[in-house]
ZAMARGU-4260 file (C-alpha; in steps of 0.2 Angstrom, whole numbers, plus 5000, padded with zeros to 4 digits):
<rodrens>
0) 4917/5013/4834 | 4927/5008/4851 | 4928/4990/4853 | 4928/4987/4872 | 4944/4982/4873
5) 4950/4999/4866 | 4938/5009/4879 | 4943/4997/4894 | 4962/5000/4888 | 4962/5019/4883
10) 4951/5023/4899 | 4961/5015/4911 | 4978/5018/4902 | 4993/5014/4916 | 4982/5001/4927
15) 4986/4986/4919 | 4974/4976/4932 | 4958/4989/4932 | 4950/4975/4924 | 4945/4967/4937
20) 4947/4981/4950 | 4935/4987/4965 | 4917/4995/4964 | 4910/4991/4980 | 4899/5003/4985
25) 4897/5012/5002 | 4909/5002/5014 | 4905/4987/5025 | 4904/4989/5048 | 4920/4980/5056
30) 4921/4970/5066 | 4924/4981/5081 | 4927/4997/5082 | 4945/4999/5073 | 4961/5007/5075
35) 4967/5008/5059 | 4957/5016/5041 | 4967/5010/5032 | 4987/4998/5028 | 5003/5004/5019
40) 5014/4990/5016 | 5030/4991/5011 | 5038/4976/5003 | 5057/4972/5004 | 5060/4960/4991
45) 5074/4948/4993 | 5074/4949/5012 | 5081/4961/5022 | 5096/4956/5035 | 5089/4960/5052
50) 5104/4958/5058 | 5112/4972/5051 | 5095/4983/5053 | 5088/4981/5069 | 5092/4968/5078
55) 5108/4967/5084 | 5119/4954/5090 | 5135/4956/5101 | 5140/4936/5101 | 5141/4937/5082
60) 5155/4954/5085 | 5162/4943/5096 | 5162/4923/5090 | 5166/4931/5070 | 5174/4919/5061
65) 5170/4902/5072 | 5158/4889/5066 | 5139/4891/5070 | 5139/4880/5087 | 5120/4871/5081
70) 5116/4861/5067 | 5109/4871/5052 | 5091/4870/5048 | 5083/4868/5031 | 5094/4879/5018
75) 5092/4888/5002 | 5111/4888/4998 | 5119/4874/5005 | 5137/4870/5001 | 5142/4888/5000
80) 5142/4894/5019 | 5157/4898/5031 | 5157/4903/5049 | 5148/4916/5057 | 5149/4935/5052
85) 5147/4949/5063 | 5139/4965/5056 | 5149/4978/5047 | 5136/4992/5051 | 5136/4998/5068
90) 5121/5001/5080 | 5115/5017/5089 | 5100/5020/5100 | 5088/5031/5094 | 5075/5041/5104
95) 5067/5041/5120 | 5064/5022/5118 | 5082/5018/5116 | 5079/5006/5100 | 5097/5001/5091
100) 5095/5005/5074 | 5109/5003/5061 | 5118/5016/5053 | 5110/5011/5036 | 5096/5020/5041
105) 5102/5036/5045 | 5083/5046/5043 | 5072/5033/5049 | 5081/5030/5065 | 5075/5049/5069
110) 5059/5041/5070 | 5062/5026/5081 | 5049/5034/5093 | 5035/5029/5080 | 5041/5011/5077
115) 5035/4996/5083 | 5048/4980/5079 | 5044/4963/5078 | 5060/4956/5079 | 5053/4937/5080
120) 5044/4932/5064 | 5042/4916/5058 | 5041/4911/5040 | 5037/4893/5032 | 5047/4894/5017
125) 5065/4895/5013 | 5063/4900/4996 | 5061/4917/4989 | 5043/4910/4978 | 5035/4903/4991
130) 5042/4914/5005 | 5033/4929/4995 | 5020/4921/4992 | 5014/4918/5010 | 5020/4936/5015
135) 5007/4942/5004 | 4994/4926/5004 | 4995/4919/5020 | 4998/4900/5009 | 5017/4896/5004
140) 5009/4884/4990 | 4993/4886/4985 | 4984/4901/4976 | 4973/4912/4989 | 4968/4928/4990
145) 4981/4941/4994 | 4980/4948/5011 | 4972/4965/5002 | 4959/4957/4995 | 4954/4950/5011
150) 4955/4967/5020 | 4942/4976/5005 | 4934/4959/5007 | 4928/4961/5024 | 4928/4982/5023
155) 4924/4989/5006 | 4930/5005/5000 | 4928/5023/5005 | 4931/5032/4986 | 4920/5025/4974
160) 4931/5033/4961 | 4949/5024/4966 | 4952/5004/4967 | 4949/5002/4985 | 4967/4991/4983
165) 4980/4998/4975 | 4999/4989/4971 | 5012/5002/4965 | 5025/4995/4954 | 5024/4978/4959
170) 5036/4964/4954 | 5031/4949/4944 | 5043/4938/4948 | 5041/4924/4965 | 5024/4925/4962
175) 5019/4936/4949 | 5000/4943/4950 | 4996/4928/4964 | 5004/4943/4977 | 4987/4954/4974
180) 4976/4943/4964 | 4959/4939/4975 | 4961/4922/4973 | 4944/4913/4976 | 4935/4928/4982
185) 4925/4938/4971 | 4936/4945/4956 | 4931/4963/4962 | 4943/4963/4978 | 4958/4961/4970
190) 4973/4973/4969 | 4976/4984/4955 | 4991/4983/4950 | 4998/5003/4943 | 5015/5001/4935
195) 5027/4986/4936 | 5045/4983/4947 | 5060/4989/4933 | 5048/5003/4925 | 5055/5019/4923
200) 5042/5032/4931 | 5040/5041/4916 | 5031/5026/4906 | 5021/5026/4923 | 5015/5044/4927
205) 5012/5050/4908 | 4999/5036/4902 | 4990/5039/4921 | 4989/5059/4915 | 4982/5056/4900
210) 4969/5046/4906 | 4955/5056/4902 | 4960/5064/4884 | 4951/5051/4873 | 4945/5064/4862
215) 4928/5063/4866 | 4916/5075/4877 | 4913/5067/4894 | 4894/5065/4887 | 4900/5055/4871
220) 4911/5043/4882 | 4896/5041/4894 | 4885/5036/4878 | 4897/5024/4873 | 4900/5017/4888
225) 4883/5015/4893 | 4878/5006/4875 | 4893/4993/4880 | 4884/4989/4897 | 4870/4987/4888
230) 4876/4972/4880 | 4888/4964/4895 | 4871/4965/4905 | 4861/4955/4893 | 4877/4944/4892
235) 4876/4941/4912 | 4857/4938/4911 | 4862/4922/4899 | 4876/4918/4911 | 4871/4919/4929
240) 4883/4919/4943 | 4898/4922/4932 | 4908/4933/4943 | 4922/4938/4928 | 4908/4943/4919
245) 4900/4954/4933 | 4917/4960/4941 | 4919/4967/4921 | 4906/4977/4921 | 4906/4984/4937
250) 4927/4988/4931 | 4919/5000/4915 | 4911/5011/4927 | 4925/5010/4938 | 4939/5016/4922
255) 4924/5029/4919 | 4925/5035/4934 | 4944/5037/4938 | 4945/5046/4920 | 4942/5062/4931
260) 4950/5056/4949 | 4964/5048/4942 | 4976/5060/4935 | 4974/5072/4950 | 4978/5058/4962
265) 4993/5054/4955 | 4999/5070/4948 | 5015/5074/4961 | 5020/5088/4953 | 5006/5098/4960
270) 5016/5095/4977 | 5026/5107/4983 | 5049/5106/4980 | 5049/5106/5000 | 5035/5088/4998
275) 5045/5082/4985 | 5061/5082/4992 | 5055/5078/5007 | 5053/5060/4999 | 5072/5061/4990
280) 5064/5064/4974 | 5078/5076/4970 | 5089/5060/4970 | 5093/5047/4956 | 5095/5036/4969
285) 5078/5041/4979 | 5066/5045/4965 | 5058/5028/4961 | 5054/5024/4979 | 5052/5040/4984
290) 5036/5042/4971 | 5029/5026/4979 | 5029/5034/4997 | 5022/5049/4992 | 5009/5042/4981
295) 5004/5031/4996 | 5001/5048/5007 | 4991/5055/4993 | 4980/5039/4989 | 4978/5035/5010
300) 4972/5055/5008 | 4958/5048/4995 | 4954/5034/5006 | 4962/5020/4997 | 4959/5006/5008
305) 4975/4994/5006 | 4991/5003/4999 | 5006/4992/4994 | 5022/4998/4989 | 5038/4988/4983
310) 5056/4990/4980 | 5061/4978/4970 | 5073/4971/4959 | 5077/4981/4942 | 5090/4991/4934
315) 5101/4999/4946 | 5093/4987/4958 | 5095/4970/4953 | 5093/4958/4967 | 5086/4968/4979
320) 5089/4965/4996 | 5093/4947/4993 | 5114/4949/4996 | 5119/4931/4995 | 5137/4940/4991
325) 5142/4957/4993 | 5131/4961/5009 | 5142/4979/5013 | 5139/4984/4993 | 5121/4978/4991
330) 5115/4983/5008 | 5121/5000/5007 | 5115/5004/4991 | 5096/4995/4994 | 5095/5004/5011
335) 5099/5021/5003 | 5086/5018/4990 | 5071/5019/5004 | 5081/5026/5019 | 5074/5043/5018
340) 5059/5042/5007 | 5050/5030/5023 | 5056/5042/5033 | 5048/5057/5023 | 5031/5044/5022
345) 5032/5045/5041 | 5034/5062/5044 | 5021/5068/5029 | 5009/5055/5037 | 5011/5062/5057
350) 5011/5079/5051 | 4994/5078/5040 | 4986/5069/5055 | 4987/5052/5043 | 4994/5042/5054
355) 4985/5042/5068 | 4972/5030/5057 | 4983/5022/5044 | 4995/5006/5050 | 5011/5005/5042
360) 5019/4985/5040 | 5037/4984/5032 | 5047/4969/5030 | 5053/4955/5018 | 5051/4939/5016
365) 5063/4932/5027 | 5079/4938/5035 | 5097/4933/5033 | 5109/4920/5041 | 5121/4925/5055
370) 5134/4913/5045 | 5143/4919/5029 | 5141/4915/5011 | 5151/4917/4999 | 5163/4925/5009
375) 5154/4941/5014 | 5135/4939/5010 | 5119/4930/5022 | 5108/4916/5015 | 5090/4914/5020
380) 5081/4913/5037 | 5063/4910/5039 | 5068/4905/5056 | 5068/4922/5066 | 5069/4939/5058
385) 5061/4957/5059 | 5047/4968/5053 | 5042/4983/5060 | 5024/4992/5060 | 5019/5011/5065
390) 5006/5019/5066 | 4988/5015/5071 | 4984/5004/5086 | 5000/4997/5090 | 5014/5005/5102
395) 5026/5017/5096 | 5044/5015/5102 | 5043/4996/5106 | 5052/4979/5103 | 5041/4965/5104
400) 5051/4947/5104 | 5068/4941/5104 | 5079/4932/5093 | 5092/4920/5101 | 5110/4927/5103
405) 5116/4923/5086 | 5099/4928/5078 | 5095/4913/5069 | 5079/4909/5078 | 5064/4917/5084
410) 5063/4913/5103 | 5052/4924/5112 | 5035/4930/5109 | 5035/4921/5090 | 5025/4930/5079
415) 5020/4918/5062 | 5017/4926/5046 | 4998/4918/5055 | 5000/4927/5069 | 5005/4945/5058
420) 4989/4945/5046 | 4978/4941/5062 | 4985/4957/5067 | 4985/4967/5054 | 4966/4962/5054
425) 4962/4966/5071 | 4970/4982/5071 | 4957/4986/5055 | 4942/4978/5066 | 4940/4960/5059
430) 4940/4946/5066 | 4954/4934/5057 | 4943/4919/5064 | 4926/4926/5056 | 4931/4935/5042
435) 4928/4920/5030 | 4923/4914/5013 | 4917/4897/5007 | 4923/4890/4993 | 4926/4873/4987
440) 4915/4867/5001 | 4925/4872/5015 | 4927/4890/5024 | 4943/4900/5022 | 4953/4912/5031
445) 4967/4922/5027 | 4975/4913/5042 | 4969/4895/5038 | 4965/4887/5053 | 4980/4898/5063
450) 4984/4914/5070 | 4984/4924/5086 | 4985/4943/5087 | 4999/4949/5095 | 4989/4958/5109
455) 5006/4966/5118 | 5010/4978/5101 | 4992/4985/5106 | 4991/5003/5109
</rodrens>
């Protein structure tokens, strides 16, 4: 006989979080009538430079060298800066809109008519922990929910037989789990976690396409299944309200489920070469991310409500986009590694009709500092930085706020990580202000008590 362990672990072989995964029934009425399905996001880990991406900065060519003429705010690595340091990469404009995009992006920037770039976010934290952590949370010390969980939260899922949240090779470190776990909200909502940052793809992809040979009939696995229910139910009638308890149950028929939905969603070798390379799967230096794009196109196919993808730090990769030192080296290397499989997202997504429903969010963290460190790398800045959204409901081809002139600060049309999740919300159709929870005797929000949608990205 199976122990449940064993059926929850061989029936769900490769998500490591199914266990508290989604199975929410038909899907919740928005708010107001929404622009957007469904969100990718795509996490930089270690924080991006915007100012060796897409904002760009003259006085920093032209001041290169002198001393930053302000006093520094709050650091991470104090001690080790020098004066300012003008962008090694240059800048073109791209498209019918004009936007300046590095040459580090080299296939994206074909898409600059699609992009939308927030060039003025504002963080809290100077730090990489809680930095991440309210990225992803909305809190920069507490545990809440993940902004996932809040999107399924207020909207449910539209497959009954996917997680309607899904994390692809997440990393576990700044933060671990807290980046997808639901927090205080019912165990249900939060992500499921498939693969972890640093796995090879192999040790992924095989276990996912095995899912369903357990060497039983699908009758015998129902049987089984159906006897171990049996027993959690009368477990949940001695202990009411217990919504680990509840949230495992409702996980077995989710695993049961995904036995026979699974391995098709995430077999890619069912796409085409032309798909495939598409993404830079045919590169070493592509392949990892590359996977995660086109897994996000396949599972926003399947109606997966929340999609989050991550480059982050592993073999090959070992600090990400945090280039303390060595910007030129580490830049270049990082940029190549997701250059053109977004690019191929993009194009994948417009030419399936995708993404005319579906919002795309990228960013980091944080940016980097217009001064040097350690001779040729950027330190951390919450201050002022850039994300970029495409997609659904907001404008293609547009630059929304201002840095100042050495890119230090945001300084027009500041957009708060508050001010981004309210967004992100609305252009779902919820209401950041209503979509609430109760918990320790006082309402929640993914945007606490702040937040204001950014109503001139609106389409």
């Amino acid at each position: 006989m199976y122990t449940r362990r064993h059926v929850l672990r061989t029936s769900a072989c490769g998500f490591g979080s199914v266990g508290l995964a989604q199975l929410l029934g038909a899907p919740k009425q928005p708010h107001f009538p929404a622009k957007a399905k469904r969100i990718i996001f795509l996490f930089m880990h270690g924080g991006p430079s915007h100012l060796d991406t897409f904002d760009p900065k003259p006085r920093l060519t032209l001041d290169h060298g002198k001393p930053l003429p302000f006093k520094r705010p709050l650091t991470f690595a104090e001690g080790r800066t020098s004066g300012l340091l003008k962008s090694p990469w240059q800048f073109r404009q791209y498209g019918q809109s004009g936007i300046p995009i590095s040459e580090l992006f080299p296939n994206l920037s074909r898409h600059a008519d699609e992009l939308c770039i927030l060039r003025s976010m504002v963080g809290d934290s100077v730090a990489h922990g809680g930095a991440t952590l309210q990225l992803h949370t909305g809190s920069n010390t507490f545990t809440r929910p993940a902004m996932g969980s809040w999107v399924v939260y207020g909207l449910g899922t539209e497959n009954a037989n996917l997680p309607a949240y899904i994390t692809l090779k997440p990393g576990l470190s700044h933060g671990g789990a807290k980046k997808w776990s639901s927090g205080f909200l019912p165990a249900e909502y939060q992500g499921t976690a498939v693969g972890l940052g640093g796995v090879p793809l192999e040790k992924i992809t095989e276990p996912i396409e095995h899912l369903h040979n357990l060497g039983l009939t699908q009758e015998q696995q129902r049987y089984e299944l159906d006897m171990i229910q049996k027993l959690n139910r009368a477990s949940a009638e001695r202990h009411q309200n217990d919504p680990e308890l509840e949230a495992r149950i409702q996980s077995f028929e989710l695993a049961f489920r995904m036995q026979t939905v699974a391995p098709e969603a995430f077999d890619t070798s069912k796409e085409s070469k032309a798909t495939r390379d598409l993404y830079g799967m045919d590169e070493p230096e592509t392949a990892d991310f590359g996977w995660q794009c086109l897994m996000a196109r396949r599972l926003a196919e399947r109606d997966v409500r929340f999609i989050q993808i991550s480059h982050e730090y592993g073999p090959g990769n070992e600090v990400g986009w945090d280039a303390h030192s060595e910007l030129i080296r580490l830049h270049t290397r990082t940029a190549k590694q997701v250059d053109r499989p977004i690019a191929g997202l993009l194009t994948d997504l417009k030419s399936r009709g995708l993404l005319e429903d579906t919002l795309l969010v990228w960013g980091g963290e944080f940016g980097r500092t217009p001064i040097a460190e350690a001779g040729d790398g950027r330190d951390h800045n919450p201050y002022g930085y850039t994300m970029w959204m495409a997609g659904a409901g907001v404008k293609k081809g547009f630059i929304y706020g201002a840095t100042d002139e050495f890119g230090y600060y945001a300084v027009e049309d500041r957009m708060h990580i508050n001010d981004l999740h309210a967004t992100m919300l609305h252009l779902v159709g919820l209401d950041h202000e209503r979509l609430t929870f109760t918990y320790g005797g006082r309402p929640f929000r993914l945007t606490d008590v702040a937040g204001t949608v950014a109503r001139k990205i609106l389409a």
